[in-house]
C-alpha positions in Angstrom: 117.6 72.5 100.2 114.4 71.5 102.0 116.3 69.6 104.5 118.9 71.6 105.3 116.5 74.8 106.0 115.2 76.3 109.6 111.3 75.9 109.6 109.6 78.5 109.7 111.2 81.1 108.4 109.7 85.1 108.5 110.0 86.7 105.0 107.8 89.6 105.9 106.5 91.6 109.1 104.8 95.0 109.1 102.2 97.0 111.3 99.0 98.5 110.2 96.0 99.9 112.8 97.4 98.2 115.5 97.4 94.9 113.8 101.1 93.2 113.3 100.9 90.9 110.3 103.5 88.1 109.0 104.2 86.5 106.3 106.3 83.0 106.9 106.7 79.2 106.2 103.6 77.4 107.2 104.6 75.5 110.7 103.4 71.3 111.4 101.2 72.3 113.8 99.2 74.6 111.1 98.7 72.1 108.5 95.3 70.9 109.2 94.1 74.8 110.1 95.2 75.5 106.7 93.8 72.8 104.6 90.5 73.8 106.9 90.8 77.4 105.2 91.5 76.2 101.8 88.7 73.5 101.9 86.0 76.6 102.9 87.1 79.2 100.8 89.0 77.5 97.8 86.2 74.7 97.7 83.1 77.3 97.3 85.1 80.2 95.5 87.6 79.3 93.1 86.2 78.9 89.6 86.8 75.0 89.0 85.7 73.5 92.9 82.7 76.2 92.2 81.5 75.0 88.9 81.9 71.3 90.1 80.5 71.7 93.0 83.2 70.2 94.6 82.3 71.3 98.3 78.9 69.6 98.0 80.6 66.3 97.7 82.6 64.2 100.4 84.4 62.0 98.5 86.1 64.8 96.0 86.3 67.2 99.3 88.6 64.3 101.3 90.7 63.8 98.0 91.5 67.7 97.6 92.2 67.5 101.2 94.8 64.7 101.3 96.3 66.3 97.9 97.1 69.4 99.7 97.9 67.5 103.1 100.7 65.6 100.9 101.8 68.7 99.4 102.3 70.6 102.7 104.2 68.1 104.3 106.7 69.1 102.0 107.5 71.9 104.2 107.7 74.3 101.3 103.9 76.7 101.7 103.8 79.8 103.1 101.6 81.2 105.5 100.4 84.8 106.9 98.9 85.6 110.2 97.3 88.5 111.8 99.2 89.1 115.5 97.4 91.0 117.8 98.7 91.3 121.7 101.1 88.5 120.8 98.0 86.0 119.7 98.5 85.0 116.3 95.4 84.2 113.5 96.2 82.1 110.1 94.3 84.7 108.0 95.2 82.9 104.6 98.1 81.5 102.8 99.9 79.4 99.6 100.3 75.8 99.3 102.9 75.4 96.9 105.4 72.4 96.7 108.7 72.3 94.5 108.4 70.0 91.3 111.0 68.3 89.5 110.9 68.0 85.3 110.8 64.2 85.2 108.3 64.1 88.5 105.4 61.6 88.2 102.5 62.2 90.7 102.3 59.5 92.7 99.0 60.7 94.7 95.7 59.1 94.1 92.8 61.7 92.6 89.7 60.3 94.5 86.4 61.9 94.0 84.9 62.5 90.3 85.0 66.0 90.9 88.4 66.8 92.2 89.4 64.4 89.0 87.5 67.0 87.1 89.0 70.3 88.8 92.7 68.3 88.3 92.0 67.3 85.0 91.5 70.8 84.2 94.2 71.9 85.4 96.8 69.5 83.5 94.8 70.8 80.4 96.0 73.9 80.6 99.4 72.8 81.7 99.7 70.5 79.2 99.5 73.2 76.7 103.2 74.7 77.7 105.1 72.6 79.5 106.7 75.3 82.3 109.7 73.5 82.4 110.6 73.6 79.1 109.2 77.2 78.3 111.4 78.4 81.7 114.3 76.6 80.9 114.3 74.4 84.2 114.8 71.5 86.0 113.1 72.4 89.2 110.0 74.8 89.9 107.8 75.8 92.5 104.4 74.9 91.6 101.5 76.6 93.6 98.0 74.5 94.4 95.9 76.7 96.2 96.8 80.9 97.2 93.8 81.8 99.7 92.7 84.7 102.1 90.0 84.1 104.3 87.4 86.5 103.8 87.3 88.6 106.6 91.1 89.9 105.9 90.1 90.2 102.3 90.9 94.0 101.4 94.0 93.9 103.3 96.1 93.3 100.6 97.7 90.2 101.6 97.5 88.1 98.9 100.4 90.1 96.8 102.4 89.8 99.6 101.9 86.1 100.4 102.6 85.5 96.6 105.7 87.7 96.2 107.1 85.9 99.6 107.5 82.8 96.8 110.8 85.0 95.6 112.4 84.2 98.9 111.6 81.1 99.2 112.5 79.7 96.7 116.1 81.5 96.8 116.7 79.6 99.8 115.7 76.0 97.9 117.6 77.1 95.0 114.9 77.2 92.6 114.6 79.7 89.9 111.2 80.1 88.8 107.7 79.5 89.9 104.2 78.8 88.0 100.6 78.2 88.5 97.4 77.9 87.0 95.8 80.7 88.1 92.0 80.3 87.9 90.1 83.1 88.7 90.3 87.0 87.4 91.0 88.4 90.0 93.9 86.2 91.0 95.1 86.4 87.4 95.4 90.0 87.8 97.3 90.1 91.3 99.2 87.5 89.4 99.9 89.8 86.8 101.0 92.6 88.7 103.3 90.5 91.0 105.2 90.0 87.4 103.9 86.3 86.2 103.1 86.4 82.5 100.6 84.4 80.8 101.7 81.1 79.0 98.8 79.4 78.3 94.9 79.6 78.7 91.8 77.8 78.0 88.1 78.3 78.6 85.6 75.9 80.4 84.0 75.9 77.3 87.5 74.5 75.3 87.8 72.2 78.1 84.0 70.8 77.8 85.4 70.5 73.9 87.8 68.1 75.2 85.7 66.2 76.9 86.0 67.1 80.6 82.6 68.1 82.5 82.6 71.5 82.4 79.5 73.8 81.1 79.7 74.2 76.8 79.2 77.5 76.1 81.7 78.9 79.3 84.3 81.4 78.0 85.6 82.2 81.6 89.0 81.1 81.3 92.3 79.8 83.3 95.5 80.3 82.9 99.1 79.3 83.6 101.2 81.8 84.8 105.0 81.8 85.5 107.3 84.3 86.9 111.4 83.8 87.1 113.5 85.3 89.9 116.5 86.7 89.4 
């Protein structure tokens, strides 16, 4: 388990143009780095912190942040840098933490509009419970996959997300699932083997009464994958 594990371990190295890239546990000393990278490029690109304008608003952007700094200091998100001449660069990663079926969140949502983007995504959640529809006690539950834009085209986001299978063989956990927000991570999603369990559209969730826009058919979805 958790505890009994070697931090960080490497679940994938290869070379391309010169550049060595690696995919591994996220280290201590990377944590703040990382929630840097997920505040600046999850915060103004992913569908729910863009429609809320989450990034434009202190309060919600210091409550995402301590979400995912509680979350990594579980010691269970990966990371992938770019290595060149032995110098290493985070160039994106996954915060995921491992959830148990009778879990309740103990972490404050501050901000109206992270309470928004959360609320949003328990309402897709809450339409198939992943633990009952996998069969599970235990998954890994992912709150943020992210490459900075400048390696974007690389292809690292398949690689960060199938480095979950390995992982989570080492914490004894069978299965994995997210709510996966935007199209184009749906697809990758897709393609990495996660099938769709549930979805719903902003406009559903406005329905609902959450603050998104009426009339919004882009839609989220939850997204699990079990490993042999």
């Amino acid at each position: 388990m958790k505890g009994d594990r070697i931090i960080p371990q490497e679940y994938e190295r290869w070379e391309a143009d010169g550049v060595t890239w690696i995919v591994q546990d996220l280290p201590p000393e990377d944590d703040e780095k990382f929630i840097e990278v997920l505040v600046d490029h999850l915060g103004t690109d992913e569908v729910l912190c863009s429609t809320t304008r989450l990034s434009e608003h202190p309060e919600s952007v210091k409550g995402i942040s301590d979400y995912w700094r509680v979350c990594l200091a579980e010691r269970t998100s990966i990371a992938c840098y770019r290595e060149i001449d032995g110098v290493r660069t985070l160039a994106g990663g996954n915060c995921c933490v491992i959830a148990k079926k009778d879990d309740k969140s103990s972490i404050e949502i501050q901000g109206d509009e992270w309470k928004t983007v959360f609320e949003g995504l328990k309402f897709v959640e809450d339409k198939c419970n992943p633990f009952e529809y996998l069969g599970e006690d235990k998954l890994l539950v992912g709150y943020g996959l992210v490459v900075k834009r400048e390696f974007r085209g690389a292809k690292l986001g398949a690689r960060i997300l199938n480095a979950r299978e390995p992982l989570c063989k080492q914490l004894n956990v069978k299965a994995a699932t997210t709510v996966f927000t935007g199209i184009s991570s749906q697809k990758l999603a897709a393609r990495c083997g996660y099938i769709v369990t549930a979805e719903a559209t902003l406009h559903e969730m406005s329905q609902a009464g959450l603050k998104y826009p009426k009339g919004d058919q882009r839609s989220i979805k939850l997204m699990v994958k079990k490993f042999e």
